[in-house]
N, C-alpha and C positions, 0 to 999 in steps of 0.2 A: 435552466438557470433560474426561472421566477419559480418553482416548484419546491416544496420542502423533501430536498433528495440531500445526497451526500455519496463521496465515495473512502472505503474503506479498505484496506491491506487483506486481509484477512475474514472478515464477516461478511455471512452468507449475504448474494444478492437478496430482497425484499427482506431482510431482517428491519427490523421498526428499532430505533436506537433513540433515546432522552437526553438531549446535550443541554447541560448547563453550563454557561459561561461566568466562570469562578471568579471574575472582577466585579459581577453585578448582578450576579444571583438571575437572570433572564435565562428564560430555557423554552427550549423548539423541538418538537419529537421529527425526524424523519426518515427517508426511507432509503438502505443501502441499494444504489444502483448502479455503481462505477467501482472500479477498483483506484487504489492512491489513498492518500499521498506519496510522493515519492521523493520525498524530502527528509533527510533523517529527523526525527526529533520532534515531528508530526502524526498525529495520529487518526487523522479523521480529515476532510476535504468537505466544508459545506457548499451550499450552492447559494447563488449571491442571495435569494429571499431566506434562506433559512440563517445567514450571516446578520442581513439585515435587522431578524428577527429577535435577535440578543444583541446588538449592536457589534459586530468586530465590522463593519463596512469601513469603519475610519484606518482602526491597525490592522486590521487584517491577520493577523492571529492571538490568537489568547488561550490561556489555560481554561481548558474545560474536563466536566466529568461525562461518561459516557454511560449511558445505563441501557443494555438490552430491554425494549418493550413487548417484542413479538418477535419470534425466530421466523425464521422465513418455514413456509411448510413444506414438508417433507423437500427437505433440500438434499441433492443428491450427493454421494459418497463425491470429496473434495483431492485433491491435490497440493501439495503448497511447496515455494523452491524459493532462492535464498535470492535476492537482488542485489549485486555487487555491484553495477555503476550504469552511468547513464552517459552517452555521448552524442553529440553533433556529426563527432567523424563515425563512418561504419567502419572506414581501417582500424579505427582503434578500440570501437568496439571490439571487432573480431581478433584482435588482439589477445585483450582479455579474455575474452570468450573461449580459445584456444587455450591457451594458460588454464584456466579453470577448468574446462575439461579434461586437458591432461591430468591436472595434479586430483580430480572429484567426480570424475568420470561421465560427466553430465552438464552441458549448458548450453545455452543457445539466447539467438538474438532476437526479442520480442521489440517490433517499429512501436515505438510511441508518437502518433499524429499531431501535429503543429506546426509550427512557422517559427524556428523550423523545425524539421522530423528529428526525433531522438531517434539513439538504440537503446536498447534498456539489457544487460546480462542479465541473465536468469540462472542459477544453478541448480540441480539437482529436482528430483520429482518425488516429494515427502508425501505419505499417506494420511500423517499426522502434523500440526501445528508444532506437537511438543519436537518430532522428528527435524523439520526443518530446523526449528531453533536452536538445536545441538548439532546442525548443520553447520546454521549461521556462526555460532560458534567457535567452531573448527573451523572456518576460513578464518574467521580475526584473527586467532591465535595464531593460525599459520602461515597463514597468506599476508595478513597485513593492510588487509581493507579494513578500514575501520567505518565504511559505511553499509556495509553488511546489512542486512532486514529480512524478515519471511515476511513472505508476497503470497496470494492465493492465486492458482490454475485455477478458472475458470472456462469452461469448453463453450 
């Protein structure tokens, strides 16, 4: 939490990222170590010091730019699968989960830790970012989540 870290959907762990916060021009460089948000319409999850550091401690989120500073090194060949929804109940995770496997042949229920415990659906296992995304895609259109996102597998 007091660390300049962050977690990201998709970029590699220890990649170095340059966040500006677009309301006041303040910027904090830190370090991907978590995977998230998992909120649509978010793209990045700082940690409270690096929040702190541009100010969003009051709102708590704001428009910001994201600049890669350092790729993580030799970071290994990746995974990436599509996140369709998040629940309290696991019945109705598995619900979903079911349904999406049927109809895209691939899902499962990743525990996300808290008070209380989510389920998180997972779809599919892409090689590629651009793969999931036309993934994620082909569920909106078809399926009708409209909170659809590619998520990175990480082992």
């Amino acid at each position: 939490m007091e660390k300049l870290t962050a977690a990201h959907r998709t970029l590699p762990f220890e990649t170095w990222v340059h966040v500006t916060n677009l309301s006041n021009d303040k910027a904090v460089d830190v370090r991907i170590t978590d995977r998230g948000p998992f909120i649509g319409g978010r793209v990045i999850d700082l940690s409270h010091a690096a929040a702190r550091a541009i100010d969003m401690i009051g709102p708590g989120v704001a428009r910001v730019r994201i600049e890669v500073t350092r790729a993580a090194a030799a970071a290994a060949p990746s995974l990436f699968a599509v996140q369709v929804g998040v629940f309290r109940d696991r019945k109705n995770a598995e619900r979903l989960r079911a349904d999406m496997a049927a109809r895209y042949g691939s899902a499962r229920l990743v525990p996300r830790e808290g008070n209380p415990p989510m389920w998180r659906v997972l779809v599919g296992a892409e090689s590629t970012q651009d793969g999931a995304g036309r993934l994620s895609d082909r569920i909106i259109r078809e399926s009708g989540e409209k909170s659809a996102f590619v998520v990175r597998l990480d082992s």
